[in-house]
N, CA and C atoms as an extended XYZ file, in Angstrom:
96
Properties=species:S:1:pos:R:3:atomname:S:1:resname:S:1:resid:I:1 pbc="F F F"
N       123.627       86.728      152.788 N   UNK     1
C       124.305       87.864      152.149 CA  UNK     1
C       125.601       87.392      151.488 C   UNK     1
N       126.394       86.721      152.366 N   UNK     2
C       127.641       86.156      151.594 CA  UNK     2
C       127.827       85.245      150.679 C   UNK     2
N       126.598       84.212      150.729 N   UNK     3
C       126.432       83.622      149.381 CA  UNK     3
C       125.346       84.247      148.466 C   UNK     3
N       124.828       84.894      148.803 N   UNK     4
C       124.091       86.072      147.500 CA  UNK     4
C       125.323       86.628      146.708 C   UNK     4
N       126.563       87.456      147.615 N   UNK     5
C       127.461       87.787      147.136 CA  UNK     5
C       128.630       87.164      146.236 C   UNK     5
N       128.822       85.284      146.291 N   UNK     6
C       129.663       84.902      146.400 CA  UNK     6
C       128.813       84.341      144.406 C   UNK     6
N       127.162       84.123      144.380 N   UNK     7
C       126.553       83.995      143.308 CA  UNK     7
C       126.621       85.169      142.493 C   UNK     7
N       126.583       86.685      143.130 N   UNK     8
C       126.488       87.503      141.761 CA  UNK     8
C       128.161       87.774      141.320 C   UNK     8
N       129.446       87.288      142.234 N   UNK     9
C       130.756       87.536      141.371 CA  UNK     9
C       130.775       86.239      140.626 C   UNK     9
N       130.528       84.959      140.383 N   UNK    10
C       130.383       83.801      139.945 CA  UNK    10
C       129.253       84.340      138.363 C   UNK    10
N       128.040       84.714      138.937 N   UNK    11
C       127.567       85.095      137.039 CA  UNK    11
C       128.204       86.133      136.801 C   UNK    11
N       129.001       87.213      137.447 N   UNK    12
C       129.435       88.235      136.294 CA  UNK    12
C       130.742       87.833      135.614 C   UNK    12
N       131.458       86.707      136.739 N   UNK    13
C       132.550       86.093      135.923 CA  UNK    13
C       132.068       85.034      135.031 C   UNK    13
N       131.229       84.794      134.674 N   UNK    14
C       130.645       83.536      133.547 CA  UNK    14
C       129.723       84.336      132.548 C   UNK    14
N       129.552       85.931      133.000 N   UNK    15
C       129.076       86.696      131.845 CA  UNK    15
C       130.289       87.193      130.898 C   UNK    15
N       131.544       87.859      131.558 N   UNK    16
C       132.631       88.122      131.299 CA  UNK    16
C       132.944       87.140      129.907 C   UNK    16
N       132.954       85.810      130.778 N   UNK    17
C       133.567       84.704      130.383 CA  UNK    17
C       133.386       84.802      128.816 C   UNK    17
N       131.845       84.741      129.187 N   UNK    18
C       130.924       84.340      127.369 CA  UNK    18
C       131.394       85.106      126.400 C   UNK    18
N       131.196       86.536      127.523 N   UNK    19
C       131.218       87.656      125.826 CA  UNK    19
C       132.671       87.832      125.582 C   UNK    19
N       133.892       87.137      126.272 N   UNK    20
C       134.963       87.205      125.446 CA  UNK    20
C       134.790       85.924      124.763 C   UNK    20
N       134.164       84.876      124.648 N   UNK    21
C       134.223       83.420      123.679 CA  UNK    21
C       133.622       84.066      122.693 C   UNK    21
N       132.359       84.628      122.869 N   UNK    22
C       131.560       85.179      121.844 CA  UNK    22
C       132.501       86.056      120.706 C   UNK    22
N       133.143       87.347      121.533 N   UNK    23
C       134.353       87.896      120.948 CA  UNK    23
C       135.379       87.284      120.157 C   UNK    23
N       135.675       86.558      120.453 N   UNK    24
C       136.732       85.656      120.002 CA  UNK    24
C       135.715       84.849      118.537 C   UNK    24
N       134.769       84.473      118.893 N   UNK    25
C       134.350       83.753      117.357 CA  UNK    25
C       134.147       84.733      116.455 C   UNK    25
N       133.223       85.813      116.918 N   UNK    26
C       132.869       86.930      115.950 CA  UNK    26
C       134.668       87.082      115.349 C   UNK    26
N       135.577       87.226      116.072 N   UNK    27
C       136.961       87.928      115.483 CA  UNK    27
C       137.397       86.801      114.523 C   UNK    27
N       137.121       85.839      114.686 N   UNK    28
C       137.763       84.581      113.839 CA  UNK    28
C       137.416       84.526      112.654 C   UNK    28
N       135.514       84.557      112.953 N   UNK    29
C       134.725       84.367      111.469 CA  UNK    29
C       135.113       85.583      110.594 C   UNK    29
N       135.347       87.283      111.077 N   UNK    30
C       135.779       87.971      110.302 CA  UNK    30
C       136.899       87.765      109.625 C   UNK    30
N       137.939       87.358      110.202 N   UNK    31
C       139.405       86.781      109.794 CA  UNK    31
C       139.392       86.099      109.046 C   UNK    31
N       138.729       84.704      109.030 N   UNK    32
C       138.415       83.900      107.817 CA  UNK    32
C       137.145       84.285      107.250 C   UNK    32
């Protein structure tokens, strides 16, 4: 249970992660 738990805050922080990198390029390529 505690490492089930300790894997799903680990992918939602590396989902987080992406879609602000993702965010961040989409905002750039509009900018330039």
């Amino acid at each position: 249970m505690e490492k089930k738990l300790i894997f799903s805050q680990a992918d939602m922080f590396y989902t987080v992660a992406g879609a602000s990198v993702l965010t961040s390029i989409l905002y750039f390529i509009t900018v330039l």
